[in-house]
C-alpha positions as CSV (number, residue, x, y, z in Angstrom):
1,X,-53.4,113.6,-0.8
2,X,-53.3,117.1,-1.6
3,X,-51.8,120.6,-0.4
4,X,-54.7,123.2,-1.2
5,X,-57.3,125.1,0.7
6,X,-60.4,124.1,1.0
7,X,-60.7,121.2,-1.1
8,X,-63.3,119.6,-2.7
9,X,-64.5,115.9,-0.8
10,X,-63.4,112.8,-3.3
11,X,-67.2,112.2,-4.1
12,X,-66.9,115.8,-5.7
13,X,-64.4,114.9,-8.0
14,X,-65.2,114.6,-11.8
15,X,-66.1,110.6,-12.4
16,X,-63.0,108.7,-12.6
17,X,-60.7,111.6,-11.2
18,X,-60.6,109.3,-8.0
19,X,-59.1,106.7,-9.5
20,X,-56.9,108.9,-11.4
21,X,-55.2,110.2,-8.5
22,X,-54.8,106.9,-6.9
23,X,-53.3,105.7,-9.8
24,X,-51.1,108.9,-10.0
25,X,-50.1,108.3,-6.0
26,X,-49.3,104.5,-6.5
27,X,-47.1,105.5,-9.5
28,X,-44.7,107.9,-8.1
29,X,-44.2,106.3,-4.8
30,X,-41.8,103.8,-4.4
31,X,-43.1,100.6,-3.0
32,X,-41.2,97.0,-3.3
33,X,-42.4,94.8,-5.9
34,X,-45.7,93.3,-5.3
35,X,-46.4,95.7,-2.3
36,X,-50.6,96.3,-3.6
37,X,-52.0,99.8,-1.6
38,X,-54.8,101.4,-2.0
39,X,-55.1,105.3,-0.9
40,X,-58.7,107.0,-0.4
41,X,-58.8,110.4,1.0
42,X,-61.6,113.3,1.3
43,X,-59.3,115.5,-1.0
44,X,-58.6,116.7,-4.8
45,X,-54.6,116.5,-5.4
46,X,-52.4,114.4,-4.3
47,X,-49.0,115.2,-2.8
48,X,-46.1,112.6,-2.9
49,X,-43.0,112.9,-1.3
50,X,-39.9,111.0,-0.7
51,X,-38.1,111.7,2.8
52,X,-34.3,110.4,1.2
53,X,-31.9,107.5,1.9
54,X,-30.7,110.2,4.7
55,X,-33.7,109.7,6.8
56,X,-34.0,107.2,9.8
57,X,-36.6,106.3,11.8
58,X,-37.2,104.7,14.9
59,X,-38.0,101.1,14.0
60,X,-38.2,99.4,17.5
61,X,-41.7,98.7,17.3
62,X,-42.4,99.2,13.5
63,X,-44.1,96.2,11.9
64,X,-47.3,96.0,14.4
65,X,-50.6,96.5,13.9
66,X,-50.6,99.8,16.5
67,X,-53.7,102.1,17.0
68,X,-52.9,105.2,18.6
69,X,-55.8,107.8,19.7
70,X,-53.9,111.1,20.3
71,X,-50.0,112.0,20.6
72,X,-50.3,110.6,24.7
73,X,-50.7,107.2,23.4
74,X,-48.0,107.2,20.5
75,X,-45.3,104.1,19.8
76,X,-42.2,105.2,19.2
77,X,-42.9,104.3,15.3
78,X,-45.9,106.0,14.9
79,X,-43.9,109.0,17.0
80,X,-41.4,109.3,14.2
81,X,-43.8,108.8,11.7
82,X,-46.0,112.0,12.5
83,X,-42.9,113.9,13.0
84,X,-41.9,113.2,9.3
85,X,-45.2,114.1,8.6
86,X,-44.8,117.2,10.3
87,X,-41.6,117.9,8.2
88,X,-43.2,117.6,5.0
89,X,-46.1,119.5,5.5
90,X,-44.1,122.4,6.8
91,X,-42.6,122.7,3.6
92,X,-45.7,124.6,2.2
93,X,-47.6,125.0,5.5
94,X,-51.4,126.5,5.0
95,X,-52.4,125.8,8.2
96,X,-50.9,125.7,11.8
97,X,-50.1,122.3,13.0
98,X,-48.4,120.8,15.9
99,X,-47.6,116.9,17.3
100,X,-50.5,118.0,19.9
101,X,-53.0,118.4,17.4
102,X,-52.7,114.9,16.2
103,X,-56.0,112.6,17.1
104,X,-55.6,109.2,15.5
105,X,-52.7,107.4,14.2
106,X,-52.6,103.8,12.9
107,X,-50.3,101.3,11.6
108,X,-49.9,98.1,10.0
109,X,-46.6,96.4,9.5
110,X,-44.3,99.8,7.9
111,X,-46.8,101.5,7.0
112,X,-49.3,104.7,8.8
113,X,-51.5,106.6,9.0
114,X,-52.5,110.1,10.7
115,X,-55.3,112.5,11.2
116,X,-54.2,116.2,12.9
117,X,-57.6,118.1,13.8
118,X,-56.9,122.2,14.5
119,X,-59.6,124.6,14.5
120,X,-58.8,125.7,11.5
121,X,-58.2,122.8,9.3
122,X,-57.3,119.4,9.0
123,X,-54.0,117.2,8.0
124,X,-54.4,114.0,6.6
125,X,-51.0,111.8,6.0
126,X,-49.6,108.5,4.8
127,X,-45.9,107.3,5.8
128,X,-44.3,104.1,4.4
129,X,-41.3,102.9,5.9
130,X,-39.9,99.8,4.6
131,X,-36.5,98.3,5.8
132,X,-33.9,99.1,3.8
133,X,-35.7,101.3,1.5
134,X,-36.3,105.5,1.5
135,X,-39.3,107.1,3.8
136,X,-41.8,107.5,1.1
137,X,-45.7,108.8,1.5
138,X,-48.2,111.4,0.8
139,X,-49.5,114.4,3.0
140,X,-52.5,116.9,2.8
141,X,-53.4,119.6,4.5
142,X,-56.1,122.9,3.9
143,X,-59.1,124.7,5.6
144,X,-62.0,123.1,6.8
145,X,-64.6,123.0,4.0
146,X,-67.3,122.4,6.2
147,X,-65.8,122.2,9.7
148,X,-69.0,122.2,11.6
149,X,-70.8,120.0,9.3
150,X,-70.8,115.9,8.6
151,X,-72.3,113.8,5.8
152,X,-74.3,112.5,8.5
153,X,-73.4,111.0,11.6
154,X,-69.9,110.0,10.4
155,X,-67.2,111.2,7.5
156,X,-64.2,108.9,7.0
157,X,-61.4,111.4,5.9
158,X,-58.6,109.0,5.1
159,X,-58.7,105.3,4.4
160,X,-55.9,102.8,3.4
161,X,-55.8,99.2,2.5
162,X,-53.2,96.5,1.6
163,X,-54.4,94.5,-1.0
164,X,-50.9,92.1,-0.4
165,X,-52.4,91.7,3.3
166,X,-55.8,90.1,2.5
167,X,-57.8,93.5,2.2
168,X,-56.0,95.0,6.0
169,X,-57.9,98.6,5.9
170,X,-57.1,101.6,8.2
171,X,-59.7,104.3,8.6
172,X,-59.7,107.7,11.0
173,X,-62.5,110.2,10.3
174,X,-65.4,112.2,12.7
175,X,-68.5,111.3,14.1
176,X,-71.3,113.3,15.4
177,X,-72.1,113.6,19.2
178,X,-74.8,110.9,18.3
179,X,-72.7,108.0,17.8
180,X,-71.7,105.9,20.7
181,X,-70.0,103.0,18.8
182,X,-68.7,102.4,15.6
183,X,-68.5,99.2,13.4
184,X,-66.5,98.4,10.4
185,X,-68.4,95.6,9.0
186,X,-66.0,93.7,6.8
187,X,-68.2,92.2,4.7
188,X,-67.5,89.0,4.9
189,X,-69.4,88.5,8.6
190,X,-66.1,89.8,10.4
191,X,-66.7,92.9,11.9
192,X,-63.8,95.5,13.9
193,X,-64.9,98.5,16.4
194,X,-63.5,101.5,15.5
195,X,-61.8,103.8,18.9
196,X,-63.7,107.0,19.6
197,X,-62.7,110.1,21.3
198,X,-63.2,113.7,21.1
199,X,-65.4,113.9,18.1
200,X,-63.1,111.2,15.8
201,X,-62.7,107.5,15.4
202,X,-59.7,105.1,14.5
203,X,-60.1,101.6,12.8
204,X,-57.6,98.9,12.3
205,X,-58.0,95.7,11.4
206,X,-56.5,92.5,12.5
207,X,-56.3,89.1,11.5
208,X,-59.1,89.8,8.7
209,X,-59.5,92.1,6.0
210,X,-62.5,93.8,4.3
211,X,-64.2,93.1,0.9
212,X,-66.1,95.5,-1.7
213,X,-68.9,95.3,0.2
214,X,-67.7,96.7,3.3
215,X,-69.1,99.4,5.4
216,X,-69.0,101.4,8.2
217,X,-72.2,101.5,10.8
218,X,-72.7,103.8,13.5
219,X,-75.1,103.0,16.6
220,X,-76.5,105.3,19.0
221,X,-76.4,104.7,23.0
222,X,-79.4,102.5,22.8
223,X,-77.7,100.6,20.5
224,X,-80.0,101.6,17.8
225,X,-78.4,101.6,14.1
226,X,-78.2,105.9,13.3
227,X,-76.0,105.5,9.8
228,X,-74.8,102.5,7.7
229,X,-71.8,104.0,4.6
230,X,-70.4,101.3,2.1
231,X,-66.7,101.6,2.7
232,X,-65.5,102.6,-0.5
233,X,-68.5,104.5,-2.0
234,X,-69.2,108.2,-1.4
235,X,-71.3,109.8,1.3
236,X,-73.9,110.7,-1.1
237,X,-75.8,114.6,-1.0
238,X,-75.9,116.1,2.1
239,X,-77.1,119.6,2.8
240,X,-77.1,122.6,5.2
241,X,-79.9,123.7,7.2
242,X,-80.6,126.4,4.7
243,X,-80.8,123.8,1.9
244,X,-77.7,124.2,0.3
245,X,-75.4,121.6,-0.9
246,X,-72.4,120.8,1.2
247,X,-71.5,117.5,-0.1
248,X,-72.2,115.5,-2.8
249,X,-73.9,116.8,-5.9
250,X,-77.8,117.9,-5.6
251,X,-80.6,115.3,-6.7
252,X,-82.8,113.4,-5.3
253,X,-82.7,111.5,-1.6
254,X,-80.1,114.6,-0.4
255,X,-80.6,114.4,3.3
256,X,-79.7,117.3,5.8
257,X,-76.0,117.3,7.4
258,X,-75.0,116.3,10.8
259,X,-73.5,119.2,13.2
260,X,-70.1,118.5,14.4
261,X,-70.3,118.9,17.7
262,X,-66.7,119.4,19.3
């Protein structure tokens, strides 16, 4: 993840620049041997840090597959985990963010993720925290790009999966006002509902994980299917209503972007 203003989405980047920071995150964060992660987020540089041998967390609860939709809801895990990411973030703080102004959190065995929403921007964040080994992760934070625009009904802003867990992803991203329900649809015929509320969504999957040829669906209040994404591939072009384009590259098939509603 990175720590700039308004950054550029992954499917800006140069080709193979998002594998390059991938590769650059898995490399200087310490994981045990064969731990296998895999880190997509919405943004250009990556930031890794290590919290220190010093640092303890609440572990009561750690290890479970938790899915949290706002600070109300929080485990104590997940409760120590934003509050690390808090620390780190304050470090070289561009925006202003608080433990209230966090909307999903998620977690799978010792490791989470987080989403903070503000007016102003966004915080994206990654905490691992393994016993018997240092808080490590990755944290992002900058001004909206496009606050009141989507690439379509839905933008997934931070995805993780663990490739030593059978594909286990966890997703968190916004949705238009359109979508009544989300699907994760794992690829394999499995499929997981994604938790909405106030604009976002949180996925976590259990007891299956997702292939390449996952994808996220998102159905209307009839039911009726309003925007299918593969998983792992970009959004594709998307453009403003005065024809400009706000994500993706310009060619053909750009289709206009989604207000953001909330």
């Amino acid at each position: 993840m990175n720590h700039v203003l308004d950054p550029p989405a992954e499917r800006d980047l140069p080709p193979g620049r998002a594998r390059d920071m991938r590769t650059a995150l898995l490399a200087g964060t310490r994981r045990p041997a064969g731990r296998r992660t895999r880190l997509a987020v919405a943004l250009a540089a990556v930031m890794v840090l290590a919290a220190g041998a010093a640092v303890t967390l609440d572990r009561r609860d750690a290890g479970r597959d938790l899915l949290a939709m706002g600070p109300d809801e929080l485990s104590p895990s997940l409760r120590a985990a934003a509050e690390q990411c808090l620390t780190w973030y304050t470090r070289r703080p561009e925006i202003d963010v608080a433990l209230g102004d966090l909307v999903v959190a998620a977690e799978q065995e010792h490791r989470a993720a987080l989403l903070f929403v503000t007016p102003a921007g966004y915080l994206t964040c990654d905490v691992t925290r393994e016993p018997g080994e240092e808080v490590t992760g990755a944290v992002a934070g900058g001004a909206w790009p496009h606050r009141d625009w989507l690439p379509g009904q839905f933008e997934r802003l931070l995805l993780t999966t663990r490739e030593d867990r059978a594909g286990h992803a966890m997703a968190t991203g916004r949705v238009s006002t359109k979508v009544a329900r989300l699907v994760l649809e794992h690829g394999d015929g499995h499929t997981t509902e994604a938790r909405l509320r106030h604009g976002v969504f949180g996925v976590l999957t259990r007891g299956f994980g997702v292939t390449p040829r996952a994808a996220l669906v998102a159905y209307d209040a009839a039911g009726r299917e309003i925007d299918r994404k593969p998983l792992f591939e970009p959004a594709g072009c998307f453009t403003d209503p005065a024809g400009t384009v706000i994500y993706g590259r310009q060619g053909s098939g750009c289709r206009p972007a989604e207000p953001w509603g909330y």
